[in-house]
N, C-alpha and C positions, 0 to 999 in steps of 0.2 A: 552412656553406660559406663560404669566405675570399673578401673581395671584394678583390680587388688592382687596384690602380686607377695610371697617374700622376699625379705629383700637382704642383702647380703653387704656387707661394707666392709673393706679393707681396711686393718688397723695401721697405725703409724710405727708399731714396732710390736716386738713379742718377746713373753719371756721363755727362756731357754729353761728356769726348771718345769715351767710347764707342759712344753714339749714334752719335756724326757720324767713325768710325772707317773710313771708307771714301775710299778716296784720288780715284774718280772724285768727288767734291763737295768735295773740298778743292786748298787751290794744289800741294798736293805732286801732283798729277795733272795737271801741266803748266799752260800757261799757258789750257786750254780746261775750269778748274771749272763747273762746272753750278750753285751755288747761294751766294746771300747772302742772311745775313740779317743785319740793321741795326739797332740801339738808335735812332740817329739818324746825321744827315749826317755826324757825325763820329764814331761808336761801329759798328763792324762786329763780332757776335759770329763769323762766320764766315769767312775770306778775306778780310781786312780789308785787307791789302795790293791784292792783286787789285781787289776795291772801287773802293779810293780811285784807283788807278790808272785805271780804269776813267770813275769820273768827273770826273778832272781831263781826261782827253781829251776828253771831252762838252764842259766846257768849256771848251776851247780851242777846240773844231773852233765849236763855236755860235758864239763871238768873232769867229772868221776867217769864217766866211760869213756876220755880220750887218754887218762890216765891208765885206766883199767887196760884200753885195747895197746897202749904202748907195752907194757908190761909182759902182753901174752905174744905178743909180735915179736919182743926180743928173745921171749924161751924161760921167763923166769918161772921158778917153781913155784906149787903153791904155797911154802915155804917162803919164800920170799915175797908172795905177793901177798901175803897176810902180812907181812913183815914192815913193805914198804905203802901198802894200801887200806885205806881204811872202810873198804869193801873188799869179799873176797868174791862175787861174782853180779853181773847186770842183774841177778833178782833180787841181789841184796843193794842194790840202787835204788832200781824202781819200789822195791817195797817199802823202805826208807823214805824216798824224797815224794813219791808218789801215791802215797797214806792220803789225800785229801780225797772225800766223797765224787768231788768231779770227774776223777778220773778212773781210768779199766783197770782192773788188778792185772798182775802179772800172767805173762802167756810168749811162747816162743816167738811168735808174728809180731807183738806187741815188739820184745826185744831188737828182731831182727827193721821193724822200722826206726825205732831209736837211734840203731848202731847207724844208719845209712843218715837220717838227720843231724847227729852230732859229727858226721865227716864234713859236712857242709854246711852249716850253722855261722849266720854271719852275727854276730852281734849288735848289727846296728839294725838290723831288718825286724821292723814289726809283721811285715808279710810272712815270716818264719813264723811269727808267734802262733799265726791262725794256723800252720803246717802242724805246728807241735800239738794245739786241741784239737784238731781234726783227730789225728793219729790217737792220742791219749785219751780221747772221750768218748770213741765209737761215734758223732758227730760230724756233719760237714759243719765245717766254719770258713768262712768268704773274708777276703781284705778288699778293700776300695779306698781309694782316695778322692778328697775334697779341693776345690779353689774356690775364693770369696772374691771379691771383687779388689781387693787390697794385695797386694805381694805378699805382703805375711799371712793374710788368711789362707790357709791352710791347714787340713787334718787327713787325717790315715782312721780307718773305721774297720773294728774285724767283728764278725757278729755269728753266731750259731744257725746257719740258712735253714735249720732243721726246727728251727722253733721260732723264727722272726719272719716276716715278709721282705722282701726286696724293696718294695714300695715304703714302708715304715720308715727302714734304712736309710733310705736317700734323703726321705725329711727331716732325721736325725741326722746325718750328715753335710745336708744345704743350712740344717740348723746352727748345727757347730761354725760356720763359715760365715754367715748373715746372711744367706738368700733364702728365709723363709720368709712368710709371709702369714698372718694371720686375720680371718674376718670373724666377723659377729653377725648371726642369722636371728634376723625376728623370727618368735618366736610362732607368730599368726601373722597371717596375710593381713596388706595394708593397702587404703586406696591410694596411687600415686597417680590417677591422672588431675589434670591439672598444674602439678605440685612441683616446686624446681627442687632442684636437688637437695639444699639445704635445708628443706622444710623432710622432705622425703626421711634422711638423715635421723635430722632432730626425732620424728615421728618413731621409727625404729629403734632407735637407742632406748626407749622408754623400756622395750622389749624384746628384748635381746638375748642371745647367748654367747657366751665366745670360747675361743680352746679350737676355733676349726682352721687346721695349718695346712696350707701347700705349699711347694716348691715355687722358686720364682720362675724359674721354667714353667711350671705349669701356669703359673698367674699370666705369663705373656702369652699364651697358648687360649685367644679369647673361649673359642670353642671346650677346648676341655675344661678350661678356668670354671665358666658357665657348667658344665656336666657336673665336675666333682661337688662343685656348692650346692648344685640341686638333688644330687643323691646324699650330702649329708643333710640337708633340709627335708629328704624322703616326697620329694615334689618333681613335679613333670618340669620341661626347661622352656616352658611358657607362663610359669605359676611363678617362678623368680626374677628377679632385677639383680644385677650384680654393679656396684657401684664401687671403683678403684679411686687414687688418691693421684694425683699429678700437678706436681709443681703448687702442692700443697691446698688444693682444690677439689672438689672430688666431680666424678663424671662417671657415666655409666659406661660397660664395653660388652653391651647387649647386641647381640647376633642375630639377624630378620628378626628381631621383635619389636616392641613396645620401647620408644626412646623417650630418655627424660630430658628435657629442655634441649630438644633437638634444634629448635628456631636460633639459641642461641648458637649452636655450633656452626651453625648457617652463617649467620649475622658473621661471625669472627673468620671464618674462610672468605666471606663475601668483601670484607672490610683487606685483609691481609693479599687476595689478589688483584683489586684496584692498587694498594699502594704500591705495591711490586711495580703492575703495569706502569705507574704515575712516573716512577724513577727512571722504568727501562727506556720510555718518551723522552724524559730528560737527557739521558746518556745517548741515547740515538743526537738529541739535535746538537749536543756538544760536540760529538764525534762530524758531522757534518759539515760543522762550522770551521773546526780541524782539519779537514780533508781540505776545504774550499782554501784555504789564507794557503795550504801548504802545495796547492797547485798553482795558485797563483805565484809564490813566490818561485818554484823550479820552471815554469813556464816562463818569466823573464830574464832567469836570471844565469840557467845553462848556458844561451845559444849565443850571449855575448863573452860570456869566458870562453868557450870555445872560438869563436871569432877573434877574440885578442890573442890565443894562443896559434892562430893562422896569421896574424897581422892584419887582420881586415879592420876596421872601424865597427864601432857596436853600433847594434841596430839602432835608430834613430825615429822618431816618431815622429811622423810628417802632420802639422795641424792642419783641418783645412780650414779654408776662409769663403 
C-alpha cells in the first residue's frame, strides 16, 4: 500500500525581508508601524527611520518638560517663563511635538503621565520607549529581547500587543538574531514509501511552497515542529513527513509514524556500537597487560629494599635440581 504523505523540508537559510514582508509592521504602512526592533540606540534593524524619529521626540519632549518643571519649581512668573521658555505650558509641548496621527491629543492624565516619565527617563533605554507609546497611543506596547547564537547577536523588539500576536513576535525576533528557520511544503501529497530521502526531496521541490518560518526552538521541539508544519499544510499529523537538514544531509524527525530510510539509521547505530565496543576490548586488554608487568615488578622488588634497609640479604631464589 502507497503512503502518500506532504511533505515538509527545512531550508538551509531564510530571507529576513521575507519574514518581515508585511506592510502592517513596516513604515511603508504608514506612519502607524507596529514593531521595532534595535541592534542599539543607533542600529534599527526594522523601521529605522520611524525609530529614530520617534526617539528624538522623546527627547525633545523630556527636555521641554524638565525645563518647564525647573522653572515652575523655582517660582518663576509667567513672565518669565515666556521669557526664558519656548513653551509657556505641558499643552503647548505636547500639542507641538505630539501633532503626529499616532498619538492621543492632549488631556490632563495624558500630562500627569508624561510629567512622571520624563522624571525617570533613561536615555539609553529602548524599554522606555515602548513606556512612552503605551502612554501616548492609548495602546499596550511590550519590549523583549533576543540572543543568537553569536555574542553580538543580539536585539531588543518593542511591538503594539494590541494589534500583533506574541507568537509573530518571537519569529520576528529569533529572525533578527539567526534562529529561524524556514521549510517548503508540497503542495499535494506524495508517495514516499519505498523512496530514500533524496529521491523523496528531489520529488517535492518540483512542488512546493515556501515563506513557512518557525523558531529554532520550535524546530527542535520534534512534536510541535511536526504540529505547526501540519496545520500550515491544513493536514492531519499522519498526512505529513517532515524532513530536517543535519550535518548537511537531510533525515526525517517523524514521531510514531512512517520513517524514511529507517534501515539506514539502523545500519549507522549498528556499525557505531560494535566499533565503540571493538576499542573498549582493546583498552580493557591494554589495561590488563599494565596491571600485570606492574605487579610483577612491586611484588619483587619491595620486600628486598626493605630487607636491605633491616640489613638482611635480599631474597634469593633457590633453583631446584
Amino acid at each position: 500500500m502507497s503512503k502518500k504523505k506532504y511533505v515538509a523540508i527545512q531550508q538551509t537559510n531564510y530571507e529576513w525581508n521575507f519574514l518581515t514582508d508585511d506592510d502592517g509592521i513596516k513604515t511603508a504602512g504608514g506612519t502607524n508601524c507596529e514593531v521595532f526592533v534595535i541592534g542599539d540606540r543607533d542600529t534599527c534593524f526594522l523601521n529605522e527611520d520611524e525609530y529614530k524619529s520617534i526617539c528624538n521626540t522623546i527627547d525633545e519632549l523630556v527636555g521641554e518638560f524638565d525645563d518647564l518643571t525647573y522653572l515652575k519649581d523655582k517660582g518663576y512668573s509667567r513672565a518669565d517663563i515666556n521669557a526664558y521658555s519656548y513653551y509657556q505650558s505641558y499643552k503647548d509641548i505636547v500639542d507641538d511635538l505630539l501633532s503626529d496621527e499616532r498619538y492621543r491629543k492632549y488631556s490632563p492624565l495624558l500630562i500627569k503621565k508624561l510629567k512622571a516619565f520624563a522624571e525617570n527617563y533613561d536615555y539609553n533605554s529602548v524599554e522606555q520607549v515602548a513606556e512612552f507609546l503605551t502612554i501616548t497611543t492609548g495602546m499596550e506596547w511590550k519590549y523583549k529581547t533576543y540572543r543568537g547564537y553569536c555574542q553580538g547577536d543580539y536585539c531588543e523588539l518593542i511591538y503594539c500587543a494590541d494589534k500583533q500576536s506574541k507568537e509573530y513576535m518571537d519569529l520576528i525576533g529569533n529572525g533578527a538574531v539567526g534562529c529561524v528557520t524556514e521549510f517548503c511544503i508540497s503542495e499535494n501529497p506524495i508517495d514516499i514509501d519505498g523512496k530514500d530521502v533524496d529521491e523523496i526531496v528531489e520529488e517535492a521541490r518540483e512542488d512546493c511552497c515556501y515563506g513557512f518560518y518557525l523558531t529554532d526552538d520550535d524546530v527542535w521541539n520534534e512534536k510541535k515542529c511536526k504540529a505547526e508544519l501540519a496545520e500550515f499544510a491544513e493536514c492531519e499529523l499522519d498526512e505529513i513527513a517532515v524532513i530536517t537538514i543535519e550535518d548537511t544531509s537531510y533525515q526525517t524527525i517523524e514521531v510514531n509514524t512512517y520513517k524514511v530510510a529507517w534501515s539506514e539509521v539502523v545500519n549507522k547505530m549498528l556499525i557505531s556500537i560494535l566499533l565503540k565496543g571493538f576499542l573498549f576490548a582493546i583498552l580493557i586488554g591494554i589495561l590488563a597487560v599494565f596491571v600485570h608487568f606492574v605487579y610483577k615488578f612491586l611484588n619483587g622488588f619491595f620486600p628486598n629494599i626493605i630487607r636491605l634497609i633491616l640489613g638482611y640479604k635480599p631474597y634469593e631464589r633457590k633453583r631446584k635440581i
